[in-house]
N, C-alpha and C positions, 0 to 999 in steps of 0.2 A: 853614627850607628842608630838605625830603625829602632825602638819600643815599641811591640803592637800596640794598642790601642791606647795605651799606651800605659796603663795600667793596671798592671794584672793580678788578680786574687787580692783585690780591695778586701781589709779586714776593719772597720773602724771600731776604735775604745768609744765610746760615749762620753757624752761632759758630766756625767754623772760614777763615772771612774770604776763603771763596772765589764770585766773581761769576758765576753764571751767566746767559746772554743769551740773548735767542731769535736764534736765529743759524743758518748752514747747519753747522757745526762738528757738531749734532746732528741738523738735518735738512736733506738735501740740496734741499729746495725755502724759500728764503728765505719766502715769504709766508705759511709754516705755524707761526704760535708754539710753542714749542719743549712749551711746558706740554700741550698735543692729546695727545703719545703717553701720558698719563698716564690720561686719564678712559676710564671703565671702560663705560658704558652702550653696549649696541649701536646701532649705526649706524640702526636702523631697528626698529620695533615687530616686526614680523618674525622670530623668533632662530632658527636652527638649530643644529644639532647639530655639534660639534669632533669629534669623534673616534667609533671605535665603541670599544668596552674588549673586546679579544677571548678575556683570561682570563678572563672574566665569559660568555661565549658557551657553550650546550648547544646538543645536538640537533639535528636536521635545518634548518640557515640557509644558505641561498643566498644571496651575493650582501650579504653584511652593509653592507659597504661602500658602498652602494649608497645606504645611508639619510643616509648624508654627502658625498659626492661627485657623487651624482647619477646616477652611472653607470650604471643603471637599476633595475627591480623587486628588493627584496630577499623571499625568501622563508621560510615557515615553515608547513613540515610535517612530521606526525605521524598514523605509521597506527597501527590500533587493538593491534596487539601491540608497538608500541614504549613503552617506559619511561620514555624521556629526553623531558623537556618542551623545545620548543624556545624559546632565551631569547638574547636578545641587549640589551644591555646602552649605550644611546648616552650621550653624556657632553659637554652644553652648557657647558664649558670653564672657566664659572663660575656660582654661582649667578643663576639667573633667578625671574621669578615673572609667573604667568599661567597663558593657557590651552590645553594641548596638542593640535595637529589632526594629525592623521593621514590621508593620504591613500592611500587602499586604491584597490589595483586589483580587486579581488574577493576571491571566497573561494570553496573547493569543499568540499563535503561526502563524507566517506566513510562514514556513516554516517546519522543522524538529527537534525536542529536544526542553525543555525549556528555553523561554529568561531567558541572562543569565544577575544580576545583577553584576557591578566591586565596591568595595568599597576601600575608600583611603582615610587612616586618616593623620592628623598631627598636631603638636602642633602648626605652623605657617602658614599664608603664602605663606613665601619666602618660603619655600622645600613643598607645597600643588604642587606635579608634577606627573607622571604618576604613581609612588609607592608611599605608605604610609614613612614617614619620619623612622620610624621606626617598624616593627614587629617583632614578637616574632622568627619565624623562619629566621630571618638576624643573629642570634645567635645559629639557630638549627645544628644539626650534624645527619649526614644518615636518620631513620624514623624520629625524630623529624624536620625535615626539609619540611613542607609542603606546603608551599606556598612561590610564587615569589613575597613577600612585596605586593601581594594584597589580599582582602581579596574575595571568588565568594560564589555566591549564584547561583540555579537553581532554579527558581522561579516558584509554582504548582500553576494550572489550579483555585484553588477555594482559597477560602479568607483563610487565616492563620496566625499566629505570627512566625517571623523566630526570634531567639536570637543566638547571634553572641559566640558561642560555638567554643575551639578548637578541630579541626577534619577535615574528609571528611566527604560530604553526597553519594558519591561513591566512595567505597576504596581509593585509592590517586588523585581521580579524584571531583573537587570541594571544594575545603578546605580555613579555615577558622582560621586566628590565633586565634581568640577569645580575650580576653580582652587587652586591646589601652590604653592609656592617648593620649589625643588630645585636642583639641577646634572646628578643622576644619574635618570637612567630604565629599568624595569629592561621588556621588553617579550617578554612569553610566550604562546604560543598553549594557554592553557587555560583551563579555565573551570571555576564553583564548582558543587557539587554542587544546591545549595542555587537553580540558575538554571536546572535543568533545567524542562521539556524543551527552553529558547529557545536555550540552546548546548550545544557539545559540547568536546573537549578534543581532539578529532581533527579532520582535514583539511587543509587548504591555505590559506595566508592570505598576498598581495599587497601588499606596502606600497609605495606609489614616493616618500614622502618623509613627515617627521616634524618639525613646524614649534611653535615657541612663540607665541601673541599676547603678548607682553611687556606687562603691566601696572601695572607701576611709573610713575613719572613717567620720562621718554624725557632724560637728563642729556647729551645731546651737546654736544660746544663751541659752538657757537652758543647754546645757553641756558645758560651759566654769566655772573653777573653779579660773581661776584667768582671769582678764579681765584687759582693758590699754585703757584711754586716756589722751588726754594734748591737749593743745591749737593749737600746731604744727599738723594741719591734716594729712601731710604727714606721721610723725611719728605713727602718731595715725596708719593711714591707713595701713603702712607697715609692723606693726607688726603685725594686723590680718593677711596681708598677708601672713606676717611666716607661721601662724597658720595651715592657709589655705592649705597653700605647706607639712606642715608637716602631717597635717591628710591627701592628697592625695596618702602620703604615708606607712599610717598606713592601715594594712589589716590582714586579714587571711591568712597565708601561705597554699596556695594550688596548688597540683601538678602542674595544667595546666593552671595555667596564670601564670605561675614566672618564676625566669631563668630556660633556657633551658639547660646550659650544666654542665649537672652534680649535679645542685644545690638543686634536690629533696631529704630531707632526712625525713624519719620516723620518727624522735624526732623531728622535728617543725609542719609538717603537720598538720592543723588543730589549730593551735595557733596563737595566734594575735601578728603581729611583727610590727617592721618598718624599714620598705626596704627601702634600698638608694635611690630607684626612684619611679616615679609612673606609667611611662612606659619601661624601664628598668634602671638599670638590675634586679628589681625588685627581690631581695636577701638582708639579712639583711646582712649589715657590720658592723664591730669593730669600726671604723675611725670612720665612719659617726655617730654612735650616740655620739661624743663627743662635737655635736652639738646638733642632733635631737632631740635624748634623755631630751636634758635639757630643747627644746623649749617642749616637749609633759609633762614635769613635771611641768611647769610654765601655761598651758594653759587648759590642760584635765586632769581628775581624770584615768589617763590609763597608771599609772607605770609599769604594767605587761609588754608592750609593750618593752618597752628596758630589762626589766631584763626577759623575755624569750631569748631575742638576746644573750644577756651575760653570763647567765646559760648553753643555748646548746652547744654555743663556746668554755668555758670551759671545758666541757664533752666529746669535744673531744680533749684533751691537750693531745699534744705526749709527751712521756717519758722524753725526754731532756727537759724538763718546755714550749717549743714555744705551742702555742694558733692561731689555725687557725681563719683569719680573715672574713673567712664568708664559708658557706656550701660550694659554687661554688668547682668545681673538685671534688666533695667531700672530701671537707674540707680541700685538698689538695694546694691552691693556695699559692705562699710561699712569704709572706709580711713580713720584717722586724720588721716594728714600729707599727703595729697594736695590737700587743701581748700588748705594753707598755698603748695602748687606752686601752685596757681593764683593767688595773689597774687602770687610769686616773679616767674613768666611773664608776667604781666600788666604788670609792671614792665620787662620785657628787652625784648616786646612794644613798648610803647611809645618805650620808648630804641631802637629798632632804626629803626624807622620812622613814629614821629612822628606815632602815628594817634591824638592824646589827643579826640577823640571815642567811641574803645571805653571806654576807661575813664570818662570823663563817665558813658558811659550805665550803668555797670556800677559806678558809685561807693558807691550805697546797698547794692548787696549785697556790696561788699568789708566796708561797714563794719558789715553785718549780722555779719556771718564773724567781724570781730577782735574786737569788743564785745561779743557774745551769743556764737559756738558757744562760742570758745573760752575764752574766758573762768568758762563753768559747768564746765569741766574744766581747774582750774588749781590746785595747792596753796595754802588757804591760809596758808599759815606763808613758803613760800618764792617763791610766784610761776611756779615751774617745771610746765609741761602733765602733767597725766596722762592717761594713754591709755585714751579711754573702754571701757567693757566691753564685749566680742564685736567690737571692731575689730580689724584688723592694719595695716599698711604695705606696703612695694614688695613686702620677701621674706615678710612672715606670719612676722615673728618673734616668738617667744612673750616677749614682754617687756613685760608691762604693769607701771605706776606711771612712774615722771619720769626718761623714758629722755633720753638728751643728744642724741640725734638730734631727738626732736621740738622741746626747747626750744630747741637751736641753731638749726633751720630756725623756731620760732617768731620769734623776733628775726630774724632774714635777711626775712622777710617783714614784720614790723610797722615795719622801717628802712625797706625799700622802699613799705611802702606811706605812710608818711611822706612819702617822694619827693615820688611819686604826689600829694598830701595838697598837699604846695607846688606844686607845675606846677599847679593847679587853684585856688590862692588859698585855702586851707582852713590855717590858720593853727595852732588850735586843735585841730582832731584829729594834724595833723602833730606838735604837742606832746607830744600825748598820747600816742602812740605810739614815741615816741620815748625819754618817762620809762618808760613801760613796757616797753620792750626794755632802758634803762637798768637799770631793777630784776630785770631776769631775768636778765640777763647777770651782775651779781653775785654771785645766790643760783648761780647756774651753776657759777662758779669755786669760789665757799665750798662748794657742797654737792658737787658732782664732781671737784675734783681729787683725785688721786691720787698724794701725793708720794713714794710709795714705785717706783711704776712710773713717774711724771713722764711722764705721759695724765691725759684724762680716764677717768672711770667711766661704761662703759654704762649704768648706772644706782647711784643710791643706794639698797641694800636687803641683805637679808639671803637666806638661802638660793642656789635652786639659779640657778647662771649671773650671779648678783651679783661673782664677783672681776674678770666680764668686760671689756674697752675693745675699743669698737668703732669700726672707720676712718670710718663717718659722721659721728655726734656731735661726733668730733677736730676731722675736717675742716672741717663746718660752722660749729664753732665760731671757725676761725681766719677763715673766709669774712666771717662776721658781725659779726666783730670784735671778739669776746668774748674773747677768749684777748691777752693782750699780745705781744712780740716774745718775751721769754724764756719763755713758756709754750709759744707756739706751736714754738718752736725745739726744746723739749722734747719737744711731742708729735708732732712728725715723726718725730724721732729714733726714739722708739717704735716709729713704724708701721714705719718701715723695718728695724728690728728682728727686733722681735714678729712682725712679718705678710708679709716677706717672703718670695718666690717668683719661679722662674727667668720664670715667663709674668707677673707683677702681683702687687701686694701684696692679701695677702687683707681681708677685712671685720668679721674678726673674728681677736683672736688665742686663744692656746689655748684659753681657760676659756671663751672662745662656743662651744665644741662641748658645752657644755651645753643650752646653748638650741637651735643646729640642728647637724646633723648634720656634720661634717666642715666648719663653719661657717671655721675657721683654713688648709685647703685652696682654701676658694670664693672666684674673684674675679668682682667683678661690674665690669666697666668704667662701667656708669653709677656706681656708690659712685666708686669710681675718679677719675674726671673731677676730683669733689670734692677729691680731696687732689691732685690735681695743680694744681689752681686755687689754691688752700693755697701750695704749694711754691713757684708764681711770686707769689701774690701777697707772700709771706714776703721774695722774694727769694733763694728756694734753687732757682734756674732749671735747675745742675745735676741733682741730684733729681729733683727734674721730666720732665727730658728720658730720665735711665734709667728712669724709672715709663714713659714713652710708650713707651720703646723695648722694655722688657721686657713691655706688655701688650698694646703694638698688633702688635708685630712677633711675637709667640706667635702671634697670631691669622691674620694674614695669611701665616704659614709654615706653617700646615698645614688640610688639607682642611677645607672646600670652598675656601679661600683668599681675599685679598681683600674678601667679607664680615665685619662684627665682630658677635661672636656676644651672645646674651643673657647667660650666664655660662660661668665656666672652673671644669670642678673639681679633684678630685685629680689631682695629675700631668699638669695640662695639660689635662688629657679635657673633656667637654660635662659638666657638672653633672646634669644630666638625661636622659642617652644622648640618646638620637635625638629624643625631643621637646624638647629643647632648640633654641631660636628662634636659627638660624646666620646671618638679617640684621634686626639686634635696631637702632630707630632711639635707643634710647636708650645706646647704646654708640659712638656718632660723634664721642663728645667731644675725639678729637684736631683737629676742624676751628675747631672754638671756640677750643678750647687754641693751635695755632698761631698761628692767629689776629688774635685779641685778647690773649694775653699777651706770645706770642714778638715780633709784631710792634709791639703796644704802644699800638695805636689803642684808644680808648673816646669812647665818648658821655660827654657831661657834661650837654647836654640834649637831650630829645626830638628826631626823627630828625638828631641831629646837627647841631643849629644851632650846637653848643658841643660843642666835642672836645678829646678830650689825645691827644697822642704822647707817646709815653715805653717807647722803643723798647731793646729787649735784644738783638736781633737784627731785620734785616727793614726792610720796603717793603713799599708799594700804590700805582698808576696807577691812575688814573682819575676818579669824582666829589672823592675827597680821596684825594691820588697825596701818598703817600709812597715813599721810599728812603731808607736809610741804608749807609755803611759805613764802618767801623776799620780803620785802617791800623799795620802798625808796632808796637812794643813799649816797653815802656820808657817810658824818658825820650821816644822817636823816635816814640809813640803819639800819632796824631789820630783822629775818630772826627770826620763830617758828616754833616749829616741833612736832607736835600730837602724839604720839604714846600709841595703845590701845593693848595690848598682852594678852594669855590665861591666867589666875592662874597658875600656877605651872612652870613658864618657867621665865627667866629674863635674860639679855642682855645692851646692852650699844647705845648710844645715842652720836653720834659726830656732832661736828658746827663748822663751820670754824674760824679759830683765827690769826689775823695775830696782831703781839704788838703794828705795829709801826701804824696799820688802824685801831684797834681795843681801842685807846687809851682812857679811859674814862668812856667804855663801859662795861656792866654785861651781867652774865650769870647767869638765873635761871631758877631752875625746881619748877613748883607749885607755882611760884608767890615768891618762897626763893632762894637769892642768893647763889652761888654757886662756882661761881668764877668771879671773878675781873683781874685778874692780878698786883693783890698791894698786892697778898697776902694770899685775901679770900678762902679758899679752904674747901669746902664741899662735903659730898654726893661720897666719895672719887675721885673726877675732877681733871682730868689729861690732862697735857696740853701736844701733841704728832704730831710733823710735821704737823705743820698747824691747828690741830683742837683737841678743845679741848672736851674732852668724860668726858661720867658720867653712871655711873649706873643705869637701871631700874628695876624694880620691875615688873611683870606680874600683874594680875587681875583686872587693872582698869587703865583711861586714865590718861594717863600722857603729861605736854605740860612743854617741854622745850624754853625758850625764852633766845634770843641772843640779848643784848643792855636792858635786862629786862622787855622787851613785852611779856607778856604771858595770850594771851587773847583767851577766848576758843570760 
């Protein structure tokens, strides 16, 4: 049995044991759940302008005001002995992405040819400078290269709607990349030398309003299928955040707003994907949905979105089993580890919603991928991947030979596709895959630990950027389960160490600044996700929560806000000034993370015919409606956990149990004990690292109580 998304009407209690309710106490109309004032998408594809920025305003503007309020004609003019460009400056509140219309009421000439409008978008700011931070043609090659990062208009004599369309409106003369992510628009009445004689820099120019076509997917509370709050607002807030950033991201793949080089193919055109960015590079990736993907399946009923990405990806697998990692070159760009996310994906994929007909169909080219690419690039003395020649990864880091990133995500994917192997009655490759993650995971610890730093080693080798350890390799490694408790407990420590930063821990610590640049500054929230995932699955949930807090709440504190960016570098900054992607989908990993760790829910089979609770904090209503919460201290601590599931599905129930604090005290389900630890054992309850599970039954609420509270 399906669960959509598979988690519906997320309610989380906080570790701080305070209940929040949808109540009038925060909104004065009872029938409005309380979680509404949190999601970010506008109201309406529609968006206008918040504000005009008036330190940002030159030159002759009538009427600025006007372009946000309504209040009529805003103008801008410039006669031929004036110097000052007129510029005014509007600011869509947060970032948007789409396509800008402009509604002109005319224009007058003082001169010769039509005033010429300049437009300049960006998602900040700090790069709001004479070009737009980023456009589409900073990425073009020969004819697709049509504009110098600004965008011109020739503004006509009588009223009109112009929409910001890519093209010229004379041959390569006047052109316009057409669809932006931005917040900030910078809007001047002049024109490039280079467009003469069709404009001029002088005149009169009519605006009576300045409107977004919003292109994102449209997130309003009526399409959320799983929803999240808790006491903690910032949590609360930063997960719609995610949301926000991820539907920025979700679109129709079409030719003339997405990458430019290379990246148009036939088989997406006209399909709803989700691209890595929302102003570039706007092309679906491999990597990134081993985030995006999970937040768009925990938030929206729009699974299609990653498994269009997945399917077409696959479709074009070369001969030797490699899986290109996104259209770009056509399909040609050559990534190492991205081939292995799509095995990773295919598996979350399935667990999310139950569609094991994709994988049926796409079963031979999985096992083309583990038995053939990967396997002709594997050490043999140790079993560990080396990284073919003239490939890179996510960042293009120069680190070839048997870096621990790819052999940790090697095993993460040859477990999972084990999984995969059994849902399908494949007995024998499930085997096999399984000895072989076995063996790699060993040469893993013998050949990359590091007992002197107590990390792994980015890599085993000599020379330059060899003393390095890197936050992925760690991370994945504890993901995979390659690292033990006392390893893993080690290499945290490290990273919070080593790698620590006021905004997120970084991806490399010092000696990676061998291999990239200020690599010990850079945080990348997708790496990121990974050791947060680490932290709860370890059990170091603390941790954890200041990793979210120090790299989501960096992001969401300063310009454009709200969106989470591609990366963070020195001292906070965009790593790449202004072409830096400010709503990056593979950086949403706080929605996953809340989620499914904080709250505690997972699949155990395919779309959740089989579930675990084992809850740290948190609740969800609705297809499988949980709540939990701890009362009390001490000796005087109870802790109950609601669980309401479909008929036909059943799954297990964990509560924490520690002998020596737990002395005295019961566990029951339905008001009957269950276990004690003197003995009593029901309900078959199982006592296992810390917490002890029981069995449930679908089709009706069930309340487990810890210390024998079981009060509904």
């Amino acid at each position: 049995m399906l669960i959509a998304s598979y988690l519906l009407h997320i309610v989380l209690w906080s570790l701080f044991q305070l209940l929040v309710s949808s109540s009038s106490a925060v909104w004065e109309r009872d029938d409005i759940p309380s979680w509404h004032q949190y999601v970010r998408a506008p109201s309406s594809s529609t968006v206008t302008p918040k504000k005009v920025l008036a330190g940002y305003s030159n030159g002759n503007v009538t009427n600025a005001g006007g372009l946000v309020d309504g209040s009529g004609t805003t103008y801008l003019s410039r006669s031929e002995n004036s110097s000052e460009v007129p510029t005014v400056v509007v600011d869509f509140g947060q970032n948007v992405v789409g396509l800008l219309t402009i509604d002109f009421v005319g224009a007058k000439n003082y001169t010769h040819g039509q005033p010429g409008i300049k437009l300049i978008f960006s998602e900040t700011l700090e790069f709001l400078a004479d070009k737009s931070d980023f456009s589409r043609s900073d990425n073009g090659r020969g004819d697709d290269k049509i504009t110098n990062a600004t965008d011109q208009i020739a503004v006509k004599s009588e009223p009109y709607t112009w929409t910001n369309q890519w093209g010229c409106e004379f041959s390569r003369q006047v052109c316009s990349d057409g669809l932006h992510g931005f917040r900030y628009v910078k809007i001047a009445l002049d024109a490039l030398p280079e467009d003469s004689p069709h404009t001029t820099s002088f005149g009169e120019v009519g605006i009576s309003s300045v409107k977004v076509q919003f292109y994102g997917f449209l997130g309003t509370p009526d399409t959320f299928t799983g929803t999240f709050e808790c006491s903690d607002k910032d949590l609360t807030q930063w997960w719609y955040d995610g949301s926000y950033t991820s539907e920025m991201c979700i679109d129709v793949f079409r030719a003339n707003d997405t990458e430019l080089r290379d990246a148009t193919s036939p088989s997406l055109v006209g399909k709803l994907v989700i691209h890595d960015g929302a102003k570039r590079d706007r092309d679906p990736y491999m990597g990134d949905l081993a985030v995006s993907a999970l937040t768009s399946y925990l938030t929206h009923d729009v699974e299609e979105v990653a498994r269009n990405v997945m399917e077409d990806l696959v479709q074009h697998q070369r001969s030797d089993g490699w899986i290109p990692p996104a259209s770009i070159n056509n399909y040609g760009l050559q990534l190492f580890d991205y081939p292995l996310w799509w095995v990773s994906c295919s598996y979350e994929h399935v667990m999310h919603t139950g569609n094991l007909s994709y994988i049926e169909s796409y079963y031979p080219n999985m096992t083309l991928l583990l038995d053939t690419y990967y396997p002709q690039h594997t050490s043999s003395s140790s079993g560990l991947l080396v990284r073919q020649e003239g490939y890179g990864d996510y960042a293009f880091i120069p680190r070839d030979g048997s870096a621990a990133y790819y052999s940790a995500l090697y095993v993460l994917s040859l477990t999972r596709a084990a999984a995969l192997a059994d849902f399908l009655l494949k007995p024998d490759d499930a085997s096999r895959w399984r000895d072989r993650a076995a063996t790699v995971s060993k040469s893993f610890v013998t050949e990359l630990w590091d007992p002197e730093a107590e990390a792994f080693f980015d890599r085993k080798c000599t020379g330059k950027g060899c003393a390095a350890h890197a936050q992925d390799g760690n991370s994945l490694a504890i993901i995979a389960g390659i690292a033990n408790d006392t390893l893993s407990a080690k290499a945290l420590n490290y990273l919070n160490t080593s790698m620590r930063h006021e905004y997120g821990n970084s991806f490399y610590d010092a000696a990676g600044n061998d291999l990239v640049e200020e690599a010990s500054d850079r945080v990348y929230a997708f790496i990121s996700y990974f050791e947060m995932s680490a932290r709860f699955a370890s059990g170091h949930t603390e941790s954890a929560l200041d990793l979210i807090r120090r790299t989501y709440g960096w992001m969401a504190s300063h310009d454009p806000g709200i969106t989470f960016w591609e990366g963070i570098g020195k001292d906070g900054g965009l790593y790449e000034d202004g072409f830096t992607s400010m709503a990056h989908g593979w950086s949403t990993g706080i929605v996953p993370l809340l989620s499914t760790y904080v709250l505690g829910v997972s699949a155990v089979k395919p779309g959740f015919d089989e579930w675990s609770v084992k809850p740290r904090t948190g609740g969800l209503e609705g297809g499988l409606r949980v709540r939990w919460q701890r009362n009390g201290e001490g000796s005087g601590e109870s802790y109950n956990v609601w669980v309401h599931a479909p008929k036909g599905t059943n799954g297990s129930v964990s509560v924490p149990w520690d002998g020596k604090e737990n002395e005295g005290k019961e566990v029951h389900v339905d008001g009957n004990k269950v276990y004690d630890g003197k003995g009593t054992v029901e309900m078959g309850a199982v006592l296992e690292d810390g917490w002890v599970r029981v069995g449930i039954q679908g089709g009706e609420e069930h309340v487990v109580g810890w210390n024998g509270t079981a009060s509904g």
